[in-house]
C-alpha positions as a Markdown table, in Angstrom:
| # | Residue | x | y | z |
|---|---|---|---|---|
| 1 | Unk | 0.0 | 0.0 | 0.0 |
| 2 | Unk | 1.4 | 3.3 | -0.8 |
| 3 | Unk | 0.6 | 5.6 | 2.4 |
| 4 | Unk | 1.1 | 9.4 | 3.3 |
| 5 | Unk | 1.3 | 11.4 | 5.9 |
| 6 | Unk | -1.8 | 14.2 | 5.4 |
| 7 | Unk | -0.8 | 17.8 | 6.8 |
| 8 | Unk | -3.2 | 18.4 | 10.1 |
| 9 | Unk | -6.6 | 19.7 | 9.9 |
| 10 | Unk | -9.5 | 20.2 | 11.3 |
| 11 | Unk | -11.3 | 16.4 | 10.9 |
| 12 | Unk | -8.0 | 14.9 | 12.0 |
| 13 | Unk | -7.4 | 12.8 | 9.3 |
| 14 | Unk | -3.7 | 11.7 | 9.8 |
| 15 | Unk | -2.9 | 9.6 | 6.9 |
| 16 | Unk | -4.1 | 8.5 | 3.3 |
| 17 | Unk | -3.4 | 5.3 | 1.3 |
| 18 | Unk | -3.8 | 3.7 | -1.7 |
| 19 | Unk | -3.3 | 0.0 | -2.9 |
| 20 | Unk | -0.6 | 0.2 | -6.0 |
| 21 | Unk | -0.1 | -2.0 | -9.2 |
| 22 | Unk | -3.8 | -2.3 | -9.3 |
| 23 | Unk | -6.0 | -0.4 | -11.7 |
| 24 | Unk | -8.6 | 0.4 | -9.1 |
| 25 | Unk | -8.8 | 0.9 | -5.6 |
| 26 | Unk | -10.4 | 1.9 | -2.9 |
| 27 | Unk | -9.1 | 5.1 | -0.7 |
| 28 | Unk | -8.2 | 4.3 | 3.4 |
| 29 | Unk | -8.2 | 6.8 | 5.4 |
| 30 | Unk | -6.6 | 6.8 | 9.3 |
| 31 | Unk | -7.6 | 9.2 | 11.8 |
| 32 | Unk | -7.8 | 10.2 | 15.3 |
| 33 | Unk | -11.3 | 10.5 | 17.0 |
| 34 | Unk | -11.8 | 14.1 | 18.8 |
| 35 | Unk | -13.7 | 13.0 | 21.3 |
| 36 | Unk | -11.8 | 9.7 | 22.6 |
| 37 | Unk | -8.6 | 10.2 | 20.7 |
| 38 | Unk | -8.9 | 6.5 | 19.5 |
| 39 | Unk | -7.7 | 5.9 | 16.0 |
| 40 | Unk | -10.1 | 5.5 | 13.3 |
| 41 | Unk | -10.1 | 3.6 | 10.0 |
| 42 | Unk | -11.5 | 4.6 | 7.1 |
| 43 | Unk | -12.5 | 3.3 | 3.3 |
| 44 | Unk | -14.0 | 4.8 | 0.2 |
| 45 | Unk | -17.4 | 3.6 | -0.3 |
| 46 | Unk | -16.2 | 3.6 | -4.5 |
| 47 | Unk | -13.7 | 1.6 | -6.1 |
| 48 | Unk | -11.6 | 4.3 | -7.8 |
| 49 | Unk | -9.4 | 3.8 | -11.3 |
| 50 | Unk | -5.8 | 4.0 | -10.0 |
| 51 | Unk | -5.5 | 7.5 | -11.8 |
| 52 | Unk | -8.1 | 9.1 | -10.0 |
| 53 | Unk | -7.4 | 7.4 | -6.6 |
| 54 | Unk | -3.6 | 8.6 | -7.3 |
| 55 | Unk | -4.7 | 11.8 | -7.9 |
| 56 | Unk | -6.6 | 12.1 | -4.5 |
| 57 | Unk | -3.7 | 10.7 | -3.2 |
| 58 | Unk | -1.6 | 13.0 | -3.9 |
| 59 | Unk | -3.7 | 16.1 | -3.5 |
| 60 | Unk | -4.2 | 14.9 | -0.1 |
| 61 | Unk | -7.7 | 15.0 | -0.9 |
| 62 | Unk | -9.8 | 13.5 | 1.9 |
| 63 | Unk | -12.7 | 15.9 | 1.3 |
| 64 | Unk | -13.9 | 14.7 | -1.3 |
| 65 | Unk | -13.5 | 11.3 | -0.8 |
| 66 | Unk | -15.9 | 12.0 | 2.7 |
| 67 | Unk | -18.4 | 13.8 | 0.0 |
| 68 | Unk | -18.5 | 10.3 | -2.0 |
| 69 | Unk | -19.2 | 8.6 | 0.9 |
| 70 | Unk | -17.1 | 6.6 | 3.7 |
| 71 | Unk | -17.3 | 3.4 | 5.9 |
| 72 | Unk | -15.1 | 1.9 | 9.0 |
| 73 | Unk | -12.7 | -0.3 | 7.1 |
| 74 | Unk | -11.6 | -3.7 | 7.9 |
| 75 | Unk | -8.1 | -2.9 | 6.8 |
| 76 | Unk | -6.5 | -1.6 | 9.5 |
| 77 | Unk | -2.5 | -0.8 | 11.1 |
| 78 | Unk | -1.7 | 0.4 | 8.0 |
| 79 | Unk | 0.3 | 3.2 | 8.8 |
C-alpha cells in the first residue's frame, strides 16, 4: 500500500493510502477521534481507477472522498 502522511486539519485525518499495481482501488483513510482520541479507519465507499485514486492521493484530498461517501474499514495498522 502506498501511504502518506496528510498535513493536520481540522477532521484529524492523519494519513491517506492507496493500494498500488492495481488499476482500481479503494481510498483508506486513518484518523484520530476528537472526542476519545482513539484511531479510526477509514474506506472509500467507491472503487476508484488507479489514476483518480492517485490523484486524491496525492492532492491529499480527503474531502472529497468523505463527500462520495465513507465506511469503518476492515483494513487496519496500515500506517
Amino acid at each position: 500500500m502506498k501511504i502518506k502522511k496528510i498535513e493536520p486539519n481540522d477532521r484529524n485525518i492523519t494519513y491517506i493510502g492507496i493500494k498500488e499495481n492495481v488499476e482500481k482501488s479503494y481510498v483508506f483513510l486513518k484518523g484520530v477521534s476528537k472526542v476519545s482520541g482513539d484511531i479510526q479507519w477509514y474506506v472509500s465507499v467507491k472503487k476508484y481507477d488507479i489514476s483518480d485514486a492517485e490523484k486524491l492521493f496525492d492532492e491529499e484530498n480527503f474531502i472529497d472522498i468523505f463527500k462520495m461517501g465513507v465506511r469503518i474499514s476492515n483494513v487496519t495498522r496500515w500506517a
